[in-house]
Every structure is written in C-alpha cells, then in structure tokens.
C-alpha positions as CSV (number, residue, x, y, z in Angstrom):
1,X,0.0,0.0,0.0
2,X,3.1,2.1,0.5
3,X,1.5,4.7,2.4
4,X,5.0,6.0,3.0
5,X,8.0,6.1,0.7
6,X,12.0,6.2,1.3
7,X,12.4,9.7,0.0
8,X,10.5,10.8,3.0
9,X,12.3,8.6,6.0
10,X,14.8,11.4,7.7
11,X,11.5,13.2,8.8
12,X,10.2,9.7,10.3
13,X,13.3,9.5,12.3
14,X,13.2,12.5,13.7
15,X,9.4,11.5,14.8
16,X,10.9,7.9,15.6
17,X,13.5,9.6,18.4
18,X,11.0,11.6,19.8
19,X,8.5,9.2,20.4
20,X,11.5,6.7,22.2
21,X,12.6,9.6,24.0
22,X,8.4,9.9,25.2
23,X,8.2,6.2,26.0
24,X,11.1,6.1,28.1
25,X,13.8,4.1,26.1
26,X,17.0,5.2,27.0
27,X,18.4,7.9,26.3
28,X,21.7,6.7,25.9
29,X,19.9,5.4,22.4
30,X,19.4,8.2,20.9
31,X,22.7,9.5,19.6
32,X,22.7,6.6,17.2
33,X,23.4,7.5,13.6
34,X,20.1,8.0,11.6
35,X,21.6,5.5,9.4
36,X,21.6,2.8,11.7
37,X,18.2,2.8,11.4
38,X,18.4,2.1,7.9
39,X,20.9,-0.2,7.7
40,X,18.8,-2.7,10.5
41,X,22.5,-2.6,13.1
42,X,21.7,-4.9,15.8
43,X,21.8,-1.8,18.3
44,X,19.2,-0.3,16.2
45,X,16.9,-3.2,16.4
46,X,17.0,-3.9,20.0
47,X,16.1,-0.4,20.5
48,X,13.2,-0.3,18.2
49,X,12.2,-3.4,19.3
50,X,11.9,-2.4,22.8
51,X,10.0,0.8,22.0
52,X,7.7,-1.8,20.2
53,X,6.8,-3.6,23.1
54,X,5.9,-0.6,24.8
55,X,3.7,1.1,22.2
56,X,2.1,-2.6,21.8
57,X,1.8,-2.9,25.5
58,X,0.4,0.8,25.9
59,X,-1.9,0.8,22.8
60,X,-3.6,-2.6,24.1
61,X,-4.0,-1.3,27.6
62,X,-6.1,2.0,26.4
63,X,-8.2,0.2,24.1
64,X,-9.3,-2.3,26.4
65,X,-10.5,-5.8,25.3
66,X,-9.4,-7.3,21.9
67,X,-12.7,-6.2,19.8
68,X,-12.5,-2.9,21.1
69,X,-13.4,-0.7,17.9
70,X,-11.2,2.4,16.9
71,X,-13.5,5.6,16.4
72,X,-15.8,5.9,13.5
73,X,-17.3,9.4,12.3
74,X,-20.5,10.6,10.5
75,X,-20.5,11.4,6.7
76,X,-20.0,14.8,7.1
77,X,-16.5,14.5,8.6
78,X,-15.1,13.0,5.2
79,X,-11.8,15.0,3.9
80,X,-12.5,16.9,0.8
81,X,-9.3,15.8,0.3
82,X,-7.5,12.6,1.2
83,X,-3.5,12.1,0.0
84,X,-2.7,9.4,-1.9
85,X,0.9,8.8,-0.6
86,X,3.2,6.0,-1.4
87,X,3.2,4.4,-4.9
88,X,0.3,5.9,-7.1
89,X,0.4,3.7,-10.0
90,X,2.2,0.4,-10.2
91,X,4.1,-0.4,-13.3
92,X,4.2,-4.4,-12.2
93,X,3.4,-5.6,-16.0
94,X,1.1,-8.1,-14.4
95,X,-0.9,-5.0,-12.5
96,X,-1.2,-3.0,-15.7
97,X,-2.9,-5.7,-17.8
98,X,-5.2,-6.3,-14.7
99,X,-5.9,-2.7,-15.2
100,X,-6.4,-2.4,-18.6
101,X,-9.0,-5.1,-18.3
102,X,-10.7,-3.4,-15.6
103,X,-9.3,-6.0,-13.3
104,X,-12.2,-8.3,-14.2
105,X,-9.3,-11.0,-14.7
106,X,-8.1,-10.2,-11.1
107,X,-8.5,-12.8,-8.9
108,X,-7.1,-12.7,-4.5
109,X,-5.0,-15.6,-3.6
110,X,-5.7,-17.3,-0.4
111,X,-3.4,-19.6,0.9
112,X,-0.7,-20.8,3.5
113,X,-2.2,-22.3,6.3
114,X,-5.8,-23.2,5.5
115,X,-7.8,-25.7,5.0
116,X,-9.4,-25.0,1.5
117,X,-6.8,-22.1,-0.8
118,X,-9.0,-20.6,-2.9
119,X,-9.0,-17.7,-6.0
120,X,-11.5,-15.0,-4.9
121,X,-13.0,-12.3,-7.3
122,X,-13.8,-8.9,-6.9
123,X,-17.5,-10.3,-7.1
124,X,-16.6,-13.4,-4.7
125,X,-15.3,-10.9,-2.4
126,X,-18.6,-8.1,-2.6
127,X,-20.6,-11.6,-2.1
128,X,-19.1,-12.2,1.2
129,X,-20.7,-10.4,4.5
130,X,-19.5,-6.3,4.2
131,X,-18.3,-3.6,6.3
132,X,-18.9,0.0,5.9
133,X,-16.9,2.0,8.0
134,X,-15.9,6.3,8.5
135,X,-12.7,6.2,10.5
136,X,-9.5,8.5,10.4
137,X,-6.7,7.0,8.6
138,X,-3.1,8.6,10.7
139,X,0.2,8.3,8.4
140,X,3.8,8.2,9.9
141,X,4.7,11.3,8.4
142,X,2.1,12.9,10.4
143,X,-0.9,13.9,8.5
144,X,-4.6,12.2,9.2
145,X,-7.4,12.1,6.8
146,X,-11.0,10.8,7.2
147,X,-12.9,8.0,4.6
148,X,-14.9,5.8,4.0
149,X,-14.4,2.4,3.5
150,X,-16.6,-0.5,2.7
151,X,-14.9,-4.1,1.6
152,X,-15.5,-8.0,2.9
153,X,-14.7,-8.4,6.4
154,X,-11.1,-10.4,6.8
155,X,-12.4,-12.9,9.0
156,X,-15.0,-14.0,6.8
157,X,-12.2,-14.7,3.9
158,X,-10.4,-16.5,6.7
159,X,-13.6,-18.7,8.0
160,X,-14.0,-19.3,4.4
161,X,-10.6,-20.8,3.8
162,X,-10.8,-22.7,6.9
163,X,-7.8,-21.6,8.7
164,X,-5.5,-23.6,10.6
165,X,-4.9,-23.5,14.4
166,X,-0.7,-23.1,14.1
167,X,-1.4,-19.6,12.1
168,X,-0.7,-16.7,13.7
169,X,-0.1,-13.8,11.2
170,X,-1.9,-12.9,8.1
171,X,1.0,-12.3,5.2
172,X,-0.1,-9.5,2.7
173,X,1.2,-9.2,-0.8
174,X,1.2,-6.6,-3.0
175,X,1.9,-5.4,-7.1
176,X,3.5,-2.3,-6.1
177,X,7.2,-2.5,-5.9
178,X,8.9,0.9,-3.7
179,X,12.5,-0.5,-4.0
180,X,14.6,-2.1,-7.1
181,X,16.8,-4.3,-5.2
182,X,19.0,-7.3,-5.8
183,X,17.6,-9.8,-3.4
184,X,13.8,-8.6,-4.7
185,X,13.2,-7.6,-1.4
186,X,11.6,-4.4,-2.9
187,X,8.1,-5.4,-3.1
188,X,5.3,-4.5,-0.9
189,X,4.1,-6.7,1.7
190,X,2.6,-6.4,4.9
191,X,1.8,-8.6,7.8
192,X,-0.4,-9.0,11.0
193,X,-1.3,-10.7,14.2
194,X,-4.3,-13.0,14.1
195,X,-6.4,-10.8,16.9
196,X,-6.3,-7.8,14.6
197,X,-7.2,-9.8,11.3
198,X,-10.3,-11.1,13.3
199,X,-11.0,-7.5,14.5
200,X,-14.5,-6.4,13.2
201,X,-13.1,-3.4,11.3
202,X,-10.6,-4.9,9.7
203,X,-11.4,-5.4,5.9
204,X,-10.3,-5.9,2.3
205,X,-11.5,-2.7,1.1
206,X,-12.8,-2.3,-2.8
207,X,-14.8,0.7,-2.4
208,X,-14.0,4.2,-0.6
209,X,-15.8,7.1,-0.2
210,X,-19.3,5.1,-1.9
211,X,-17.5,4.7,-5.5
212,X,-15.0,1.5,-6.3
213,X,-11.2,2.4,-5.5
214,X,-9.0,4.5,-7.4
215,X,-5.7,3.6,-8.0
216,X,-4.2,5.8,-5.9
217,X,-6.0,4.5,-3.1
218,X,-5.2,0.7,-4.0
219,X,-7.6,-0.7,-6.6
220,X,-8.7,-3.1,-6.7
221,X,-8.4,-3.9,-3.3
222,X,-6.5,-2.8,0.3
223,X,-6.4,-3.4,3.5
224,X,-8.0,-1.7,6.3
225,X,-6.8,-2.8,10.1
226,X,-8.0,0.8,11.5
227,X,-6.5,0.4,15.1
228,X,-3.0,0.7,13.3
229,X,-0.7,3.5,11.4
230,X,-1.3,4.0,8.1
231,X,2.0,1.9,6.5
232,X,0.0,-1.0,7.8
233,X,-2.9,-0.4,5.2
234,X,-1.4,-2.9,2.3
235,X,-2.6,-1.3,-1.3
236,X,-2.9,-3.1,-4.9
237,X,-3.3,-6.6,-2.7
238,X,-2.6,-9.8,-4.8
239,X,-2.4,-12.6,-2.2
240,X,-2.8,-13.5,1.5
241,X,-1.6,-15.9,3.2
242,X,-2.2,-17.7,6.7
243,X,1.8,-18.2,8.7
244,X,3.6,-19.0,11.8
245,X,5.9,-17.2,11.6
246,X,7.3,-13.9,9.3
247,X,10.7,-14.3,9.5
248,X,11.7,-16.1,6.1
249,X,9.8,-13.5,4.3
250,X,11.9,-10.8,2.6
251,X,14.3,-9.1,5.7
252,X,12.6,-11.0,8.6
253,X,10.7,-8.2,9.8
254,X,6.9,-8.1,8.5
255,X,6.3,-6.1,6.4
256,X,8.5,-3.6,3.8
257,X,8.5,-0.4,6.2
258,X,9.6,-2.9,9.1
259,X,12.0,-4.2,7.2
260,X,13.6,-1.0,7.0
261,X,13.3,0.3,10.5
262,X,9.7,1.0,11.4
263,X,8.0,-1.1,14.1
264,X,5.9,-4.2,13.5
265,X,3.2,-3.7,15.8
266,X,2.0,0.3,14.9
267,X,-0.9,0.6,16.9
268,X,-2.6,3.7,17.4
C-alpha cells in the first residue's frame, strides 16, 4: 500500500527519536546514527524493538478488550481531500494488464495455512458479509485524513478458507514494488497478528468514499486494520496468506516499512 516512501524517512526519524525519547527508552539510544536505522544494526533493532513492546503494550492497555473498535465518524466528517501517498500507480506488467482489463481477470490468492486455498474475485469478495466503515486513517509522516471504506470483512475470507490453528499472522502481498533491489526484497508486503485480522473493522476494502477504489488508493483492493498506522494499510493486494511465523519472508521483519526500521506492531 506504500503509504510511506524512502524519500520521506529522515522526517520519520526525527518523529521515531521523539517518540523513544516519550516512551522512556533510554536515552543513551538516541545519539545513534540516523543511518543505523536504515541499515537494520543490531543496536538499532533492539532499541526499536523495545520501543515496540511498549507502544504494543500501551496501545492494548487503552483500548481495552481485543474487539475494542477504533473511532468511526459521521458522513460529514469526510476530507475533501485525502493524500494518496506512497506508490500511485504500479508499473508491475502483471498489475497493468489487470488494469487495462478493468481487473475483471483479477482474482485474491488465499493460501498458507488453511484448509481450503482458494481464488477469490472482486464479485466473490462483494458476495461475502461487508463492512462499511468512516474512520480516520493517521500516516507516519504525520498527517490524518478521514474516509470511508466499505470491503469484505477479513475474518470472513479466513472462516471461508478454513484456517488452521498453528497460524498466527496474516501475510499481505502486493503489485506495487517501492524498491529495485538485488535480493527482490523491494516489493510490498505487509503482515499481522491474528487478533487484529479477526477484529470487526478490519477489511479488504474495494470501495471508498461510496465509489470503487482509485488507484491511488489501491484498486482493486486494500487493507484496512483501523486500530494501526497507516503503513500497515497494504494497497494493490494480490495474495494472502495464513503463517507462523514472518521471519523467512523478505528481511525478517513483517512487512517492507519494518524491514527498513519501522515497528511491526504500529498501533494507534
């Protein structure tokens, strides 16, 4: 969904010290280099991993119980105008012919650890029980804008598969790639923990604001998992798949933002 690009990381930093320095992490941490934060050093990680566990910690303690919803507004509150940040328009040939055709031809691959993988179309997918929801999307970088979203529910795609008891993250996977790199590490994906995929606004969005998806918002479909930062919200979503674990995919770290510094868990 790339809601947040590479060009734009030294002002995340900045945010990234200040919000260890408010969570207590030590301050001996902060002098590191900003490029240690980049580079995934091992000093770098433990910090950020530590500030994780508090912001998971902290978020889960103010919201309460696990189905705890994240606040939803009336029509009027809608932004005139809501950024489209992050890629705009994927050049994946694969995307681009799905385009062309009007992604009629599109199909979401669900897989991993289920009991029955299957190929879902945009019309499978507006078949299965809905969600229409007005809720405040917050990015990184610091700006919020409010939409609305209405897509299948997650869980239903997951009841429907059948999924297994040993899975414990959802794996997104995306035709948007941020990053040309060697090991093909560049291309969007996203992950996250089974208790937010089951969360009742948590969706595979195909329409926003009452008219199907733009593009620049992630046609033909994205995720939604509202109690979380907006880097989480996967865009142009190919396939999903049920794990046990996220470290074999890409960097190790769940997701492309993570893999580059920012914290798994980005709850709000």
């Amino acid at each position: 969904m790339s809601d947040d690009r590479l060009i734009r990381l030294p002002q995340t930093r900045l945010t990234r010290r200040r919000l260890l320095a408010g969570l207590g992490i030590s301050a001996a941490a902060l002098p590191l280099s900003a490029c240690s934060f980049d580079t995934g050093s091992p000093a770098a990680l433990s910090i950020l991993e530590k500030a994780e566990a508090v912001t998971k910690a902290v978020q889960r303690a103010l919201l309460g119980p696990e189905t705890a919803m994240a606040r939803e507004f009336p029509p009027g509150a809608i932004s005139a105008y809501f950024k489209p940040n992050g890629s705009t328009d994927p050049e994946d040939p694969g995307y681009v012919a799905l385009l062309q055709g009007g992604f009629k031809d599109w199909k979401l691959e669900v897989g991993g650890l289920v009991e029955r993988p299957m190929k879902l179309s945009l019309a499978d997918l507006r078949a299965l029980p809905s969600r229409s929801q007005i809720t405040r999307h917050d990015c990184v970088e610091g700006w919020s804008a409010i939409g609305q979203w209405k897509g299948a529910q997650l869980s239903s795609v997951l009841n429907a598969a059948g999924l297994k008891p040993q899975a414990r993250y959802i794996a997104i996977f995306c035709a948007d790639t941020l990053e040309e790199t060697l090991d093909n590490t560049g291309r969007y994906y996203e992950t996250i923990g089974r208790i937010d995929a089951f969360h009742p606004q948590t969706i595979l969005a195909y329409e926003m604001n009452y008219a199907p998806l733009k593009v620049e918002h992630g046609a033909p479909l994205r995720l939604r998992v509202e109690r979380q930062l907006g880097y989480k919200m996967a865009k142009y979503i190919m396939r999903i798949e049920a794990i046990d674990d996220f470290t074999k995919i890409s960097r190790g770290r769940g997701g492309f933002w993570e893999d580059r510094g920012y914290e798994w868990y980005a709850g709000i």
